[in-house]
Each structure stands twice: as C-alpha cells, then as structure tokens.
C-alpha positions in Angstrom: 0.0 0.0 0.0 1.3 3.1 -1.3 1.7 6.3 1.0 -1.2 8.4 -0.9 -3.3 5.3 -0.2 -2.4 5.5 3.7 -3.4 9.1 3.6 -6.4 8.4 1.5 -7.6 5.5 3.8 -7.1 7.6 6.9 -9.1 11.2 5.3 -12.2 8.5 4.4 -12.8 7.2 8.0 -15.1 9.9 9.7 -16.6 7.1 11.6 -13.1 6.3 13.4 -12.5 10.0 14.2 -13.3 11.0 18.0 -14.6 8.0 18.9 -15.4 8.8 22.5 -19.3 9.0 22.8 -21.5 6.5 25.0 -18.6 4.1 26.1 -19.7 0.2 27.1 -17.9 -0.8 30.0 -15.3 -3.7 30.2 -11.9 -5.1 29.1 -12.4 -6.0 26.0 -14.2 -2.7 24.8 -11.3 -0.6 26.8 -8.5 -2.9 24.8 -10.7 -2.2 21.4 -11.3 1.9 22.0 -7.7 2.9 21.0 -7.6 0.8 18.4 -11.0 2.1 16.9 -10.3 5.9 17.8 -8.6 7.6 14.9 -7.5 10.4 17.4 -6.1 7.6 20.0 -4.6 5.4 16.9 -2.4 8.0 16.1 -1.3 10.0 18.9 -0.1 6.6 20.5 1.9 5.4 17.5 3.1 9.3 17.6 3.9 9.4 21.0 5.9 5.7 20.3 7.8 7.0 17.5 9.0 10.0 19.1 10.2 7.6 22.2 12.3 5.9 20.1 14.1 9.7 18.7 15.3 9.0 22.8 15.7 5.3 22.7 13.3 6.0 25.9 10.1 3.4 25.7 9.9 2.5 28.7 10.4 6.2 30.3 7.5 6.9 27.4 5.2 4.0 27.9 5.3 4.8 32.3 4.7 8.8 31.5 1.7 8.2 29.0 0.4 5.3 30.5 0.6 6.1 33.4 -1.1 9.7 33.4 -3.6 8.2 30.4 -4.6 6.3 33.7 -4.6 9.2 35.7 -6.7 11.3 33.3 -9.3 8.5 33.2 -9.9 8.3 36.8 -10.4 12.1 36.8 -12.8 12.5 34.3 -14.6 9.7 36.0 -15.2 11.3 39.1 -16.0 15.5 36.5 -17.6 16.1 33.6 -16.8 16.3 30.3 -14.6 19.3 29.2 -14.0 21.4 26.4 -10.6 21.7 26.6 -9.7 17.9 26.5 -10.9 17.6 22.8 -9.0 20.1 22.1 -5.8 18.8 24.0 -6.2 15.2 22.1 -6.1 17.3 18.8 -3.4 19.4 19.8 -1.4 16.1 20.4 -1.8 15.2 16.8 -0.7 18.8 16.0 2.4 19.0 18.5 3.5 15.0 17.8 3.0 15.8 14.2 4.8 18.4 14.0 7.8 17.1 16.2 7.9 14.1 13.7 7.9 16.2 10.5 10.7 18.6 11.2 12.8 16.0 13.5 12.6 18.1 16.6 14.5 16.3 19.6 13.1 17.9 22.9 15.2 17.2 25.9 13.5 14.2 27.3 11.8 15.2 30.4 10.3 18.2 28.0 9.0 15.5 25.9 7.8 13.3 29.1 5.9 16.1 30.5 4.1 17.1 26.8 3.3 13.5 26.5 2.0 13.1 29.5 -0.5 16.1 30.0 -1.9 14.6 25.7 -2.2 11.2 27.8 -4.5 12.5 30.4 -6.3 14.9 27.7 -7.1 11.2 26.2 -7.9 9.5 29.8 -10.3 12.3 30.7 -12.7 12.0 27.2 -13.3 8.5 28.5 -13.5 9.2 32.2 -15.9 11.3 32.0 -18.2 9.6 29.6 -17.6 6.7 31.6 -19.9 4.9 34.6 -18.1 4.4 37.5 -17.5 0.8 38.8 -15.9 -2.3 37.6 -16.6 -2.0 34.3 -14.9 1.1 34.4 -12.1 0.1 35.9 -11.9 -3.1 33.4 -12.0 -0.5 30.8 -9.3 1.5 32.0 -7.1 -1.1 32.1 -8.0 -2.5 28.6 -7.0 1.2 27.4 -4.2 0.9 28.8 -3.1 -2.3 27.8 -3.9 -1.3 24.0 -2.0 1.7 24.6 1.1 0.5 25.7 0.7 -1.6 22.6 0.5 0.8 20.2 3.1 3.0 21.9 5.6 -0.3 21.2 3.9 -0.4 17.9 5.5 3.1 17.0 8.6 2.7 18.6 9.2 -0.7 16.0 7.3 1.8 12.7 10.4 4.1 13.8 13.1 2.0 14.5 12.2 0.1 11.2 12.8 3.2 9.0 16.6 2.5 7.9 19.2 5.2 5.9 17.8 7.7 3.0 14.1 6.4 4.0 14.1 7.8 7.8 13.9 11.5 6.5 11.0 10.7 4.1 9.3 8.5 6.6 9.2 10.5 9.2 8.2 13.4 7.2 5.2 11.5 5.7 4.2 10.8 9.5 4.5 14.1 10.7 2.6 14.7 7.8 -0.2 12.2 8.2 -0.4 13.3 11.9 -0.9 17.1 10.7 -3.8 16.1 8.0 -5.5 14.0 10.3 -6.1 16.5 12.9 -6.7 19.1 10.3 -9.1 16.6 9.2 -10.5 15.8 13.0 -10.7 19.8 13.2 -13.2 20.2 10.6 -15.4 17.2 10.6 -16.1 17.1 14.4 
C-alpha cells in the first residue's frame, strides 16, 4: 500500500475520528477503543515514535500510560470538558509536527508534553464513563492497547533505515498534521 493510499484510507474514516461518545464498560471494549479511535490510533503510535528519537520506551510507555490512567480516573469522578478535545487534537498537531521537522526535545520536556496529551485522552473516557468495575476493566484494557501501540511506534520508527528515515518520518509528521486538520473540521 502506497503512502497516498495510507493518507487516502485515513481522510475516508469519519466514523473512526473521535470515537469517544457512550462508552460500554469492560476489558475488552477498553482494549478495542484505542484501536477504533482515529485520534487515539495515532497520537499513540506518535507518542511511540517520538520515544524511540530517545531510545526511551519504557520512560515513554510509564509517563503516558501512566497519566492516560490518571486522566481517566479524573474525568470519571467530573464532567466532560471542552478543553480535552481540544488537547487530544493538539497532540496530533504537536506530535505531528515534532515528527515532520525532527525536533528532539530534551527528554523530560518530551515526558511532560506526552503526559499532559495522555491525560487529555484518559479524561474523554472518564468522563463519559460509569463508574464501577466495568470502568475500571475499561481503564485497564485502554491501557493495555495503549502501551501496545506505543511499542507499535517505537518498532514503525526503529524500522525506517538510511535515506528512508527523512522521508518517513516526514510522511508521519505529515499524516499526523492532516488528520487532525481533518479531526478539526469534521467534528
């Protein structure tokens, strides 16, 4: 599959966007979520990609994790909030743009940004969440697929090889850019 088709898949899947309206409870559908999620998808494999620029994924996959898990429990326990949609596109905007021009941040820098895009993410489904064990079940599934994809990242990154890191990791910042420009519009 060709880049253009990548982009071209990603731009035709409004259904996968922000996926975070009337969560069912449980493992399984907390495991699924940030595999379904457009936003999630890609801020994770982001966020996994730019851990490896460090050779950091287990620093990475504690920070995000870790605070994704935080956010969660927060939003269970308020409301939904403008600002965390807007924080889960700003990751896509930030990561994105990180990957396209090759900006290394120090590391704690990139910890801390990472980390406060993790809770944005934790929150949306916290707060649209039921409390109990099904929310906790949930939580942990997310979590679980997110440290996946996070690992998934780090192995699309360390994968890229010679002349095709610099046009890889441009078409990623790129795809990144698009699809929240894309998020931007249609939600």
């Amino acid at each position: 599959m060709t880049a253009r088709a990548i982009v071209l898949l990603l731009l035709l899947t409004p259904s996968l966007a922000l996926a975070h309206p009337g969560h069912a409870g449980g493992l399984a559908a907390g495991v699924m979520h940030p595999l379904l999620g457009l936003d999630h998808l890609l801020a994770m494999l982001a966020a996994g990609w730019l851990a490896f620029s460090h050779r950091s994924p287990v620093a990475m996959g504690l920070a995000f994790c870790g605070l994704l898990l935080f956010g969660f429990l927060i939003g269970l326990a308020t409301p939904a909030q403008a600002w965390v949609e807007l924080g889960i596109l700003g990751s896509l905007l930030i990561f994105g743009g990180l990957i396209l021009v090759g900006k290394r941040l120090p590391l704690p820098a990139l910890l801390a940004i990472a980390g406060a895009f993790a809770a944005a993410h934790g929150h949306a489904h916290g707060a649209e969440m039921a409390t109990g064990l099904s929310a906790v079940a949930f939580g942990l599934g997310m979590a679980v697929a997110s440290l996946l994809l996070l690992t998934a990242g780090y192995g699309l990154a360390a994968a890229v090889r010679g002349g095709q890191q610099a046009v890889s990791q441009r078409l990623a910042g790129s795809v990144l850019l698009v699809a929240a420009g894309y998020l931007l519009v249609t939600v």
